[in-house]
DRENVO-884950 format. One line per field, with one value per residue (C-alpha): residue number from 0; residue in three letters; x, y negated, z negated. Coordinates in Angstrom, 2 decimals. Example, Ala and Ser with C-alpha at 12.3 -4.5 7.8 and 13.67 -1.06 7.14 Angstrom:
pos: c(0 | 1)
code: c(ALA | SER)
c1: c(12.30 | 13.67)
c2: c(4.50 | 1.06)
c3: c(-7.80 | -7.14)
END
This chain:
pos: c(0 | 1 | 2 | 3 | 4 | 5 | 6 | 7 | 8 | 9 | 10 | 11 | 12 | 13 | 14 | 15 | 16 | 17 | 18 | 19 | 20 | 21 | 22 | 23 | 24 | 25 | 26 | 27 | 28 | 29 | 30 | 31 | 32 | 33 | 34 | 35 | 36 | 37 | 38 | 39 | 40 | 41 | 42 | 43 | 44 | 45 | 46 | 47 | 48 | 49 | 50 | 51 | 52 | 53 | 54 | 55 | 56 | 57 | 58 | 59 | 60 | 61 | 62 | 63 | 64 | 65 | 66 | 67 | 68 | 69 | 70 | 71 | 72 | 73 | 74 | 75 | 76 | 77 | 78 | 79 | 80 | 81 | 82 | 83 | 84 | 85 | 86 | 87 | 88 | 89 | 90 | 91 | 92 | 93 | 94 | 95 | 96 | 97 | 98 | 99 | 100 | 101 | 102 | 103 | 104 | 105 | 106 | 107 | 108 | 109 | 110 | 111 | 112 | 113 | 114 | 115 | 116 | 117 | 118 | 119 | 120 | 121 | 122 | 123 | 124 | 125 | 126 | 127 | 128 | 129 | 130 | 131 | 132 | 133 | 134 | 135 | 136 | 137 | 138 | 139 | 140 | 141 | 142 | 143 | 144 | 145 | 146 | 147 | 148 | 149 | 150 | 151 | 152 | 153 | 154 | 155 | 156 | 157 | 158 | 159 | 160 | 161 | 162 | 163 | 164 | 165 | 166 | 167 | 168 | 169 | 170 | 171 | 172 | 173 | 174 | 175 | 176 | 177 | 178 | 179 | 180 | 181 | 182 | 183 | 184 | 185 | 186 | 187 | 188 | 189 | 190 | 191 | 192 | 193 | 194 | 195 | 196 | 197 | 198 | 199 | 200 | 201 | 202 | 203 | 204 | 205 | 206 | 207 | 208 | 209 | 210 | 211 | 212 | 213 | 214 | 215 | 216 | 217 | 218 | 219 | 220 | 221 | 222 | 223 | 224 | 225 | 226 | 227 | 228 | 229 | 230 | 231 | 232 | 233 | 234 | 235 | 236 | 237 | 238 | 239 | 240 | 241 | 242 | 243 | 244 | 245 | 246 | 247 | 248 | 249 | 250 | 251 | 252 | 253 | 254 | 255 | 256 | 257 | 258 | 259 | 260 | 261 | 262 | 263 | 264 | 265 | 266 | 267 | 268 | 269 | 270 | 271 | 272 | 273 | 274 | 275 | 276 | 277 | 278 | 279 | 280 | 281 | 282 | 283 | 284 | 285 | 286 | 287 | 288 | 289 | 290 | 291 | 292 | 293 | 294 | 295 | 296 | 297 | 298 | 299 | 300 | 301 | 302 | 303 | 304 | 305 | 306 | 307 | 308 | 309 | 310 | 311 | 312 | 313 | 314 | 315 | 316 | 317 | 318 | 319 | 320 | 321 | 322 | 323 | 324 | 325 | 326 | 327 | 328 | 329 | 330 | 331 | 332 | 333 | 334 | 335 | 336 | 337 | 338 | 339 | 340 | 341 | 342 | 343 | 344 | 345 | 346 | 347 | 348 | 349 | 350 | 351 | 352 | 353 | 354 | 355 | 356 | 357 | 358 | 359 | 360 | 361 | 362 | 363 | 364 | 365 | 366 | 367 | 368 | 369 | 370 | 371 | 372 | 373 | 374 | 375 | 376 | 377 | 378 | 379 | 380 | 381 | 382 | 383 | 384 | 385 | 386 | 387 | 388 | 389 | 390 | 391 | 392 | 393 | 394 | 395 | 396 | 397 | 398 | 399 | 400 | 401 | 402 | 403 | 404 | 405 | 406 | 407 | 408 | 409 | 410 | 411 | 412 | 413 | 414 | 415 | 416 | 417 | 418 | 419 | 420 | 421 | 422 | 423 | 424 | 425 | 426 | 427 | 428 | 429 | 430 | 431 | 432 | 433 | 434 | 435 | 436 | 437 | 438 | 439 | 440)
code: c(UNK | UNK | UNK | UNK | UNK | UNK | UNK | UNK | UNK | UNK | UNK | UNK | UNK | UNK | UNK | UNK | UNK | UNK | UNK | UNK | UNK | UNK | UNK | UNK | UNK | UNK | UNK | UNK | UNK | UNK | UNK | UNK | UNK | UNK | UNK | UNK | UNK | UNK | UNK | UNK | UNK | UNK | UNK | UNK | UNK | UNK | UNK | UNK | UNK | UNK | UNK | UNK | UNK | UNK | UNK | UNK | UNK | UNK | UNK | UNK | UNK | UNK | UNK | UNK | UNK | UNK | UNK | UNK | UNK | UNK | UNK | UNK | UNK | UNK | UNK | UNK | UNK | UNK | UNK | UNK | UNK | UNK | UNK | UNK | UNK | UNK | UNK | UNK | UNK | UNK | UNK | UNK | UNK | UNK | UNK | UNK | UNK | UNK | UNK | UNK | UNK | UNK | UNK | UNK | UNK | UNK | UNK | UNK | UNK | UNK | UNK | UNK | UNK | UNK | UNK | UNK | UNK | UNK | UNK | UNK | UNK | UNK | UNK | UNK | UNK | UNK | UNK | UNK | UNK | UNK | UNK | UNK | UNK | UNK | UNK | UNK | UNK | UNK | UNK | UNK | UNK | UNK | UNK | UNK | UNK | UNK | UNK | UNK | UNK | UNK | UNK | UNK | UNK | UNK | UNK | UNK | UNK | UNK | UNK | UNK | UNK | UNK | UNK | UNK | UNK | UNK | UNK | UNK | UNK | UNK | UNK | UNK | UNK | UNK | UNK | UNK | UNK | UNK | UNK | UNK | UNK | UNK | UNK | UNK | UNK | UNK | UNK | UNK | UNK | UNK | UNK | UNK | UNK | UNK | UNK | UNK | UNK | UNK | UNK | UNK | UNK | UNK | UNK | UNK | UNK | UNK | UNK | UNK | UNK | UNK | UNK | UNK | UNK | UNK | UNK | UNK | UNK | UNK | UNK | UNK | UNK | UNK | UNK | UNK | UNK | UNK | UNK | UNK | UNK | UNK | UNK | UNK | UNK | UNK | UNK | UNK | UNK | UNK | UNK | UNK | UNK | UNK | UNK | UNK | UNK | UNK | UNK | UNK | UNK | UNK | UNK | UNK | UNK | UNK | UNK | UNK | UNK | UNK | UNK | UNK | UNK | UNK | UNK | UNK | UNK | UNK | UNK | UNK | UNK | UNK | UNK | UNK | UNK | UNK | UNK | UNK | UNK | UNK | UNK | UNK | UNK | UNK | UNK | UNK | UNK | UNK | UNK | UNK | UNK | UNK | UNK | UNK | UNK | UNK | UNK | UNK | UNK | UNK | UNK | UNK | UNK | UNK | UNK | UNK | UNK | UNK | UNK | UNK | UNK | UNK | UNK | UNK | UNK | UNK | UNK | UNK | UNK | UNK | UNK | UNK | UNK | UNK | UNK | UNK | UNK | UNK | UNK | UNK | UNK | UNK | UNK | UNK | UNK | UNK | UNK | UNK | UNK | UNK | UNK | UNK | UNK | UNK | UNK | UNK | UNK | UNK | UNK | UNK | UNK | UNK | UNK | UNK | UNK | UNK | UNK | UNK | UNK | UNK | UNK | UNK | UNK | UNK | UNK | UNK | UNK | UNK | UNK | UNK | UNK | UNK | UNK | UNK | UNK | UNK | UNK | UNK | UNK | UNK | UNK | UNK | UNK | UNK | UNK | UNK | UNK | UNK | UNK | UNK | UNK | UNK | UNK | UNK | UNK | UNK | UNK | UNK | UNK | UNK | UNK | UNK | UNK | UNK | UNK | UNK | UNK | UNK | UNK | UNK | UNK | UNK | UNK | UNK | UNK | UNK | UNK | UNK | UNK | UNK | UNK | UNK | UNK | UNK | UNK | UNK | UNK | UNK | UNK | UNK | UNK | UNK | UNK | UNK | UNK | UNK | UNK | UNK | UNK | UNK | UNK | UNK | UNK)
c1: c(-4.23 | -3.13 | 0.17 | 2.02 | 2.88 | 4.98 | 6.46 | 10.23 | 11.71 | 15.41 | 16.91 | 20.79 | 22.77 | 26.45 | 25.60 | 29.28 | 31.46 | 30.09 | 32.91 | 33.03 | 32.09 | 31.07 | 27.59 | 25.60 | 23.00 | 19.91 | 19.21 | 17.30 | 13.57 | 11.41 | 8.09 | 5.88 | 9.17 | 11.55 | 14.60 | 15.15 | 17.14 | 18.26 | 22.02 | 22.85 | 25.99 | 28.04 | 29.66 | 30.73 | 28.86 | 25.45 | 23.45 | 22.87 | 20.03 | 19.07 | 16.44 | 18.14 | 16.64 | 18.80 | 17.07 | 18.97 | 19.42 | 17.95 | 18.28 | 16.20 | 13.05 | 13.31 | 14.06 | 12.31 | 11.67 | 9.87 | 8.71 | 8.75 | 7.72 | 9.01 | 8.71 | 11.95 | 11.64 | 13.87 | 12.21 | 12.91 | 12.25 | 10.11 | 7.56 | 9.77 | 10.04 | 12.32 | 11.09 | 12.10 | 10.58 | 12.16 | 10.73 | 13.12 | 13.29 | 14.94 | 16.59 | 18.96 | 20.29 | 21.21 | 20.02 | 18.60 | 17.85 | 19.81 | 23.36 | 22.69 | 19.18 | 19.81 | 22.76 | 24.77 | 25.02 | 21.02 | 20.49 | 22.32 | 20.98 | 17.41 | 17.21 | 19.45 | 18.93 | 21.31 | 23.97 | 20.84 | 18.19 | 15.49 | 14.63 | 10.98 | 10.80 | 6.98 | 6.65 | 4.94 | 5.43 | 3.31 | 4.72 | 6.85 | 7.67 | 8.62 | 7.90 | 4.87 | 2.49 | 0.35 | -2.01 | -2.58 | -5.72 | -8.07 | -11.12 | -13.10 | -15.48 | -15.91 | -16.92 | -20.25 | -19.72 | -20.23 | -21.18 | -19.08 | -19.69 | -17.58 | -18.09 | -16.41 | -17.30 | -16.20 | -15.50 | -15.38 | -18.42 | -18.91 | -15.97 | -16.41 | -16.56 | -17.42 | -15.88 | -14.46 | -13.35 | -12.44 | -11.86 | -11.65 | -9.23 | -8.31 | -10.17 | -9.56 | -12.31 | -12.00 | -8.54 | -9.05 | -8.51 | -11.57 | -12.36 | -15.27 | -15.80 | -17.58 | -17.97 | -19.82 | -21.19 | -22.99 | -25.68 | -25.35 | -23.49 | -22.16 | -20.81 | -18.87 | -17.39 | -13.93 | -12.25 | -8.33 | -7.42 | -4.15 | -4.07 | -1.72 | 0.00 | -1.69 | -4.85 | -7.79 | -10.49 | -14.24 | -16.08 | -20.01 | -21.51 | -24.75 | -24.37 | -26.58 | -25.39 | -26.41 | -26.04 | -27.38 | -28.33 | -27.21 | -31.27 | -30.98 | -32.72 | -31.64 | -30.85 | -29.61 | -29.55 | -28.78 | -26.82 | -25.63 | -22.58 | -18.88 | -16.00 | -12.87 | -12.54 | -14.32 | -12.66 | -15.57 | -18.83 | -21.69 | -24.11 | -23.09 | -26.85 | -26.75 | -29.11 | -29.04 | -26.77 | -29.52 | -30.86 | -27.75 | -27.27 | -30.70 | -30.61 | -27.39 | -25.21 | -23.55 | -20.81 | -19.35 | -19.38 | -21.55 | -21.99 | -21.86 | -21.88 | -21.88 | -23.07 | -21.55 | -22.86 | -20.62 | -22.04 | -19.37 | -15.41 | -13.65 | -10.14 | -8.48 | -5.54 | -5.66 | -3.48 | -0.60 | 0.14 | -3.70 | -0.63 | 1.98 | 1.32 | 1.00 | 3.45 | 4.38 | 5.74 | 6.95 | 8.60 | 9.86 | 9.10 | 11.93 | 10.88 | 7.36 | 7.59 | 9.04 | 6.34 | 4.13 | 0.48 | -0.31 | 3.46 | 4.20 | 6.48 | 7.29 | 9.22 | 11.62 | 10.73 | 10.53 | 9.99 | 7.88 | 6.61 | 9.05 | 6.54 | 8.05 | 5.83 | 6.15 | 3.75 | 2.97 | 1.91 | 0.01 | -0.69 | -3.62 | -6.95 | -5.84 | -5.77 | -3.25 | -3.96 | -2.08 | -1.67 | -0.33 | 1.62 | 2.06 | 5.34 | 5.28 | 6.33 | 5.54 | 5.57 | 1.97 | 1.58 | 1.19 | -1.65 | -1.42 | -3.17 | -2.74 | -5.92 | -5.25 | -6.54 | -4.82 | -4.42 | -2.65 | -1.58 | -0.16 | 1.55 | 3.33 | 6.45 | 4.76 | 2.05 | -0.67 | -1.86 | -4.62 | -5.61 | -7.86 | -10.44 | -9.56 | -8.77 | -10.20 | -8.23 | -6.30 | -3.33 | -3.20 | -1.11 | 1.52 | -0.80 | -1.33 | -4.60 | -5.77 | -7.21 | -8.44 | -9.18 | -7.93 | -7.45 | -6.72 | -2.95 | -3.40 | -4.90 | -2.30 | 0.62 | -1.52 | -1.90 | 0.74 | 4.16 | 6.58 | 9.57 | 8.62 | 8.37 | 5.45 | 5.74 | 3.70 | 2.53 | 0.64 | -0.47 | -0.96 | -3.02 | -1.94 | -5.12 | -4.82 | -2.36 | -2.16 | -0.11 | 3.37 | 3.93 | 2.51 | 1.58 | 0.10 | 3.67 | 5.30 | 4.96 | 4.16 | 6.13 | 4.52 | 7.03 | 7.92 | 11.73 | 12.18 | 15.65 | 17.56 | 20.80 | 22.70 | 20.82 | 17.07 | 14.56 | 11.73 | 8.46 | 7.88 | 11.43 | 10.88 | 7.90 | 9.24 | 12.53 | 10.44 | 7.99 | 10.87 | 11.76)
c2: c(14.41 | 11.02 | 10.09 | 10.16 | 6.31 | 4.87 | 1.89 | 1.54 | -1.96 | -2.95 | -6.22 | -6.17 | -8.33 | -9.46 | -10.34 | -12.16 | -9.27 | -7.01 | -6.70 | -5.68 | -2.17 | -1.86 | -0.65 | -0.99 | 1.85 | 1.64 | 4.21 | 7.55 | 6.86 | 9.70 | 10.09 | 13.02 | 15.34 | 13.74 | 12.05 | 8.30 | 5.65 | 1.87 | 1.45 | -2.02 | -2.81 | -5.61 | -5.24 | -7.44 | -10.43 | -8.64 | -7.10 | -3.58 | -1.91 | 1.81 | 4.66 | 7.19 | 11.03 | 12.81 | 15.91 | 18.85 | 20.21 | 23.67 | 26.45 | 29.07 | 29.50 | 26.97 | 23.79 | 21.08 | 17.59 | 14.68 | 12.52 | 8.83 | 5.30 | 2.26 | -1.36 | -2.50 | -6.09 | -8.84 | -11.32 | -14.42 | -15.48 | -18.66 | -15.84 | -15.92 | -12.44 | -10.62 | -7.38 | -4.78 | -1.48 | 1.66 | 5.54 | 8.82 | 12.23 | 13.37 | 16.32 | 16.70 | 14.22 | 11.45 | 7.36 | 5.93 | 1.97 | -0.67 | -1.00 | -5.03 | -5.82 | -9.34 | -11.66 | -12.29 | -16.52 | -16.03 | -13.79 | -15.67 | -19.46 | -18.38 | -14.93 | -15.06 | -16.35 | -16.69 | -14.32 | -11.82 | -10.13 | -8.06 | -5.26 | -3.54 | -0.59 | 0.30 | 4.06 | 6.41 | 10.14 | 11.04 | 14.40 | 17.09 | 20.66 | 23.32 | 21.28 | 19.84 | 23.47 | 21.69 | 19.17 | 16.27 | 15.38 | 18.14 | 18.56 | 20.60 | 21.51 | 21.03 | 17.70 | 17.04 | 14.26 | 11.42 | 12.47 | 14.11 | 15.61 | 15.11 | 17.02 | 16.36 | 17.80 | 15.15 | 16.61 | 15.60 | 13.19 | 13.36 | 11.55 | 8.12 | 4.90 | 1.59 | 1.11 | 3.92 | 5.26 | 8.54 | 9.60 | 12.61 | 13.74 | 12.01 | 13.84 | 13.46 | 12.68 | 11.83 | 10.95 | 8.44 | 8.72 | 8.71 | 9.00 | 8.86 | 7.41 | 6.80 | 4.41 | 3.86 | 0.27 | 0.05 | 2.23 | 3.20 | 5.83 | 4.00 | 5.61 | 4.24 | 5.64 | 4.28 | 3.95 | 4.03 | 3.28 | 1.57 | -1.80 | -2.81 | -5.91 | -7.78 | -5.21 | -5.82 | -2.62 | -2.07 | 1.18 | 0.55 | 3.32 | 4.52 | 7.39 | 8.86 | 9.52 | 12.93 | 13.90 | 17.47 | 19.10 | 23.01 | 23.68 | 21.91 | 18.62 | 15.87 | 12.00 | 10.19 | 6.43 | 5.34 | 2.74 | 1.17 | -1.48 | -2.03 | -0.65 | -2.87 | -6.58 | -4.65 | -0.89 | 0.04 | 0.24 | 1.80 | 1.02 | 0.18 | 1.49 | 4.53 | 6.55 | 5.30 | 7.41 | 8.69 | 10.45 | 11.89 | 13.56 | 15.11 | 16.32 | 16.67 | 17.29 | 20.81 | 22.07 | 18.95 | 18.23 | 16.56 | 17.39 | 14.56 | 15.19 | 12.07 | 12.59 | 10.07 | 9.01 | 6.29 | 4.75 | 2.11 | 1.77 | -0.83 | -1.10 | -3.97 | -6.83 | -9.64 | -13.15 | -12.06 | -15.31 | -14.37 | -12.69 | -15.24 | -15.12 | -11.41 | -9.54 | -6.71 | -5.52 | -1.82 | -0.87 | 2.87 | 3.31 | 6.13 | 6.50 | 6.97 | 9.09 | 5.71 | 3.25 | 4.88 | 4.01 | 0.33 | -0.41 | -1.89 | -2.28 | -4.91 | -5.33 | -7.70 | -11.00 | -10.58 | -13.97 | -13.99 | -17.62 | -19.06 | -17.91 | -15.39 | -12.51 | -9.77 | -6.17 | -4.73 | -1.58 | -1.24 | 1.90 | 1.14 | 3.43 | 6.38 | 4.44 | 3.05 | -1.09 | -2.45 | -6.03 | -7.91 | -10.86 | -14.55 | -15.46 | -19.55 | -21.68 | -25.57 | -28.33 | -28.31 | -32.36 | -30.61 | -28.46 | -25.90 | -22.67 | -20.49 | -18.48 | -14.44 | -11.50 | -8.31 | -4.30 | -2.59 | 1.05 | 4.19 | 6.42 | 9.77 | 10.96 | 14.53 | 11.98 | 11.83 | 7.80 | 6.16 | 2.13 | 0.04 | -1.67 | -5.57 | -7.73 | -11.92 | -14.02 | -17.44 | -17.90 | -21.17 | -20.40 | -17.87 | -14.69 | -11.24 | -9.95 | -6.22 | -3.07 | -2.02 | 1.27 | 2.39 | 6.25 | 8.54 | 8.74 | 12.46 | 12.17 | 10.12 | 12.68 | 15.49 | 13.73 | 10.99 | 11.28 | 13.86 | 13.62 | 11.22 | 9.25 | 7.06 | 4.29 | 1.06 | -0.94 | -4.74 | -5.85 | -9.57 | -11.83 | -15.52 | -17.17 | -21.04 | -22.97 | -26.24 | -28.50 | -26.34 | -27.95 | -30.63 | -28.22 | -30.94 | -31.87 | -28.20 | -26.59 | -23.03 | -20.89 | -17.58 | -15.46 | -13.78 | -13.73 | -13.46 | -11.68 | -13.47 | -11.64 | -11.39 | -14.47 | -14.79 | -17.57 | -18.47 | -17.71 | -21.61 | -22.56 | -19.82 | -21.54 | -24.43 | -24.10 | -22.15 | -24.86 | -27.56 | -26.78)
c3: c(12.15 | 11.06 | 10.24 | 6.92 | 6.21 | 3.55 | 2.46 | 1.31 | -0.22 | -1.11 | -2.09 | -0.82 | -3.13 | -2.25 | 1.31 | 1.69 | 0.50 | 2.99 | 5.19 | 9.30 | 9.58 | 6.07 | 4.72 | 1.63 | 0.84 | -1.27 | -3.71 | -2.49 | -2.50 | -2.33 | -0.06 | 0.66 | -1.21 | 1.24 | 0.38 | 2.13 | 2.00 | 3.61 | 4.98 | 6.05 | 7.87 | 9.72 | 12.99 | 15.69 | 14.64 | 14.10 | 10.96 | 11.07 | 9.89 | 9.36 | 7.72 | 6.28 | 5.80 | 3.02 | 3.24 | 4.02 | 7.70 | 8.14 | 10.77 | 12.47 | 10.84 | 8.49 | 10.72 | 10.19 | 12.13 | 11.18 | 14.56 | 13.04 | 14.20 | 11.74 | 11.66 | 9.97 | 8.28 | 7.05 | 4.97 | 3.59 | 0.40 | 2.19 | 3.85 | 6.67 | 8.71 | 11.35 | 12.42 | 15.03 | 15.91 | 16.00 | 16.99 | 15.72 | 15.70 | 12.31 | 12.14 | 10.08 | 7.37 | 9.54 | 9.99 | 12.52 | 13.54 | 15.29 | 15.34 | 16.63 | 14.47 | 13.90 | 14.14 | 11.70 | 11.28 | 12.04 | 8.96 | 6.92 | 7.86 | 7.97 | 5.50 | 2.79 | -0.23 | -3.24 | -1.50 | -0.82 | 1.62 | 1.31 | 3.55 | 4.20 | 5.75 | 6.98 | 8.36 | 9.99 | 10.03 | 13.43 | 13.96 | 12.60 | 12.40 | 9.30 | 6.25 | 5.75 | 4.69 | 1.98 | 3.03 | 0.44 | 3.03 | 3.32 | 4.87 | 3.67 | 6.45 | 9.90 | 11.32 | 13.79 | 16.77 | 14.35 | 10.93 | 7.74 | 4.46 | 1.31 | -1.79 | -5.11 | -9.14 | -11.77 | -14.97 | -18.41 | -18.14 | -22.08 | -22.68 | -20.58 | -21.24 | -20.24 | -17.00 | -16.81 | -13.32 | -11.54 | -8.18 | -6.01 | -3.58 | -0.41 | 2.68 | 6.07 | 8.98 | 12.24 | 11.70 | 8.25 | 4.88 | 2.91 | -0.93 | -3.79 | -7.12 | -9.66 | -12.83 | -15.71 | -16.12 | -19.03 | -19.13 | -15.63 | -13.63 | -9.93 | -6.88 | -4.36 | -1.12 | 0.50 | 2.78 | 2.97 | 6.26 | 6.91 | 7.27 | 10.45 | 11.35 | 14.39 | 14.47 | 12.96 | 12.47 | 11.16 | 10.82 | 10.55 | 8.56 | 7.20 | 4.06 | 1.50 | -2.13 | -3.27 | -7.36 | -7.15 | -10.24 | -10.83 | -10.61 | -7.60 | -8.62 | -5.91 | -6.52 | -3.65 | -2.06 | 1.07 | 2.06 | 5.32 | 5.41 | 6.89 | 6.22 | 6.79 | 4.82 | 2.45 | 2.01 | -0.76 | -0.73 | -3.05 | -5.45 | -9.28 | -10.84 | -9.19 | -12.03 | -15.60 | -17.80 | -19.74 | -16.81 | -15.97 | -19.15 | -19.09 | -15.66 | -13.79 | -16.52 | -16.54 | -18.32 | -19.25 | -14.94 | -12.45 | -8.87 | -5.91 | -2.37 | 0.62 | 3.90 | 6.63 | 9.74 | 11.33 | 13.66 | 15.37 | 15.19 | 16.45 | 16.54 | 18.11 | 18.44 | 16.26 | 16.08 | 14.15 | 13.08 | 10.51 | 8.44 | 8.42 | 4.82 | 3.77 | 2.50 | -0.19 | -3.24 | -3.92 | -7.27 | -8.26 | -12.12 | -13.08 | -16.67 | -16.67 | -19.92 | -22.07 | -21.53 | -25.07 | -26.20 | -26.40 | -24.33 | -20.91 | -17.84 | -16.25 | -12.84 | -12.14 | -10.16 | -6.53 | -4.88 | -1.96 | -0.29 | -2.60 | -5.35 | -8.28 | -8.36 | -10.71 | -11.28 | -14.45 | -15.72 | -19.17 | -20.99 | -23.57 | -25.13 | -22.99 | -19.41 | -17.24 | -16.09 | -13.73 | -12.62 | -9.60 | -12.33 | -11.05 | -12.32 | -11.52 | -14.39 | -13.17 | -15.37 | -17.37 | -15.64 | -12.25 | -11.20 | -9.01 | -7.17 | -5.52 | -3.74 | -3.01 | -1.82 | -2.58 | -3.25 | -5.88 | -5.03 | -6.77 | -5.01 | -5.91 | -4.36 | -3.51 | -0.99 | -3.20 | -3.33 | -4.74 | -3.15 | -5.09 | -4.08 | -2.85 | -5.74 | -4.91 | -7.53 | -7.64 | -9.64 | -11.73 | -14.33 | -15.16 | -15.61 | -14.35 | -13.01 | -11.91 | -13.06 | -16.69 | -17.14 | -14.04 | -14.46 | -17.87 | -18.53 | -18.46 | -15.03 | -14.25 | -15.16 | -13.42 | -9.91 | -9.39 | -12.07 | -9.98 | -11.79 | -14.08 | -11.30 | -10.12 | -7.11 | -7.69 | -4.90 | -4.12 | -0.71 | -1.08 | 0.89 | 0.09 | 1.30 | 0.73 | -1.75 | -3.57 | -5.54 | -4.39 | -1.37 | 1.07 | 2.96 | 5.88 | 6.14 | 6.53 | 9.95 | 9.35 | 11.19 | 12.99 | 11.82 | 15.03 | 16.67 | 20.44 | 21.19 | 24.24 | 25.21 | 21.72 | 20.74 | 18.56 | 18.86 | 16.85 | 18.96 | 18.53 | 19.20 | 22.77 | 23.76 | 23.38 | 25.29 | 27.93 | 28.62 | 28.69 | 32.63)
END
């Protein structure tokens, strides 16, 4: 089975009070219905950095473990990165990392900003033991060598509208996350499958498949396409006139429901390194919405700023007709004399504390302007409430590509960084700076 992978993000303000062998903690975060959090701390010269699991130690029977792998990041406002990796058996509530992650002077000449630093956490539940007995990825039948079949019935069909979306369930094959859904677009009824692999630093992956779309009737009347394509750049694939609407209703309407099944053959996966310095200009934005239950028909919610690439970047979540639209939100505010862009390629994510997520398909847009750009009609509020509020709770994600940009800064005249730090005794290097230093006997 595949991991269970999460994302946690703090920004640690008061950098300069933090006195030697004093921490700062983040505020509990929950993921898959377990409690975490950040601790940073300073001692002898060095930031320290470590995941926390809050969740109460257990004996006999009832102890639990969680095996996990995690990347821990500093980032700089600039785009700049530090990251170390770390691999822990939790146990009991404890926190694990690196007493000696970066050095102090270092973190604060090249990562803090306006007395602050922001941590990312990116990680991966391999393993574990007593805890995890419901499984938010099932699969539903038994797999052949190469091939899979996913079954889903979408209700309420009567009550859609233009562009209207719905899913199913994650399910599980061969070890990645797969999902369906359909739309109405126009007069049309379109079905997609996806793909919700993980997307990992300094790999890149494709999965060539070829799948038939099956609406069965409850007669048994059959309509299906096939289609071949890639899974990977593109996580989505499908065909947007599917069967007209009309034809739906007359035939494979039952009960208010509608009855899809996808059969799967893949036929390649690759899986392999890729020059890290392709994400010198990714990064990501996680906000915890506590008060799901205030933002009323026709309202909003708005993050605050983060600033990533020395761009301010906000998410926003919109709760209009029944639906919940959500938008990545450009927050630059240059003088109207100066043009800018600024070319992307991102994903916007929900995620549930109890597991459950939903990714979107990749969003192309450039940024000109102070504006936000996403999803309308994304999913029914009630749908919403049902699947992904725990608490009234819901975690909102963006995974941001920053592709090209213009008219911020010359960028001919900027070398760009890779990102990467090269620890030397107690001391870090740049991977430029190392190379350099390296080739200069």
């Amino acid at each position: 089975m595949t991991g269970k992978t999460f994302l946690l993000t703090h920004t640690f303000n008061d950098i300069s009070k933090l006195g030697e062998e004093q921490s700062y903690y983040s505020d509990n975060e929950i993921r898959y219905n377990v409690p975490w959090r950040l601790q940073i701390f300073r001692k002898e010269g060095f930031l320290g950095l470590n995941l926390q699991c809050e969740k109460k130690e257990c004996f006999g029977e009832r102890k639990w473990s969680f095996q996990t792998k995690f990347i821990m990041k500093l980032v700089a406002v600039s785009g700049k990165f530090f990251r170390r990796t770390v691999q822990h058996d939790f146990q009991k509530p404890e926190g694990n990392g690196m007493d000696k992650f970066i050095g102090w002077e270092n973190m604060q000449r090249d990562y803090m900003d306006k007395d602050s630093i922001i941590i990312e956490i990116h990680a991966n539940i391999v393993s574990s033991t007593g805890f995890f007995e419901v499984k938010y990825l099932p699969n539903s039948q038994p797999d052949s060598d190469n091939s899979f079949v996913m079954k889903h019935t979408f209700k309420n069909i009567s009550r859609f509208v233009v562009k209207e979306r719905d899913y199913s369930d994650l399910e599980e094959h061969f070890n990645i996350p797969w999902r369906m859904q359909i739309q109405k677009s126009n007069e049309f009824l379109g079905i997609f499958l996806y793909c919700e692999k993980e997307i990992s630093e300094g790999r890149k992956w494709s999965i060539e498949c070829e799948f038939d779309s099956r609406l069965i009737s409850a007669s048994g009347k059959l309509h299906f396409i096939r289609t071949k394509s890639i899974f990977g750049a593109t996580s989505g694939w499908g065909r947007g006139k599917f069967i007209s609407w009309s034809d739906l209703e007359k035939d494979y309407v039952n009960n208010d429901s509608i009855y899809m099944e996808i059969r799967v053959k893949i036929i390649k996966i690759t899986d392999e390194p890729c020059n890290i310095a392709n994400t010198e200009r990714a990064f990501v934005l996680s906000h915890t919405v506590r008060n799901m239950s205030s933002i009323k028909e026709g309202g909003d919610y708005l993050t605050d700023i983060q600033t990533r690439f020395n761009i301010p970047w906000k998410l926003k979540i919109q709760r209009l007709n029944g639906f919940i639209e959500l938008f990545l939100r450009c927050a630059e505010n240059m003088c109207e004399s100066r043009k800018w862009s600024i070319e992307t390629e991102y994903q916007l994510k929900l995620v549930s504390t109890n597991g459950r997520s939903l990714s979107l398909k990749n969003i192309k847009y450039v940024f000109d302007k102070p504006f936000g750009y996403g999803w309308l009609t994304l999913l029914r509020w009630d749908s919403l409430e049902e699947k992904y509020i725990v608490n009234d709770t819901l975690i909102i994600e963006a995974h941001v590509k920053i592709l090209n940009m213009t008219g911020i800064v010359d960028e001919a005249s900027v070398e760009k960084p890779s990102g990467i730090v090269i620890p030397v005794g107690d001391q870090e290097y740049s991977l430029e700076k190392w190379l350099e230093m390296a080739f200069d006997h």
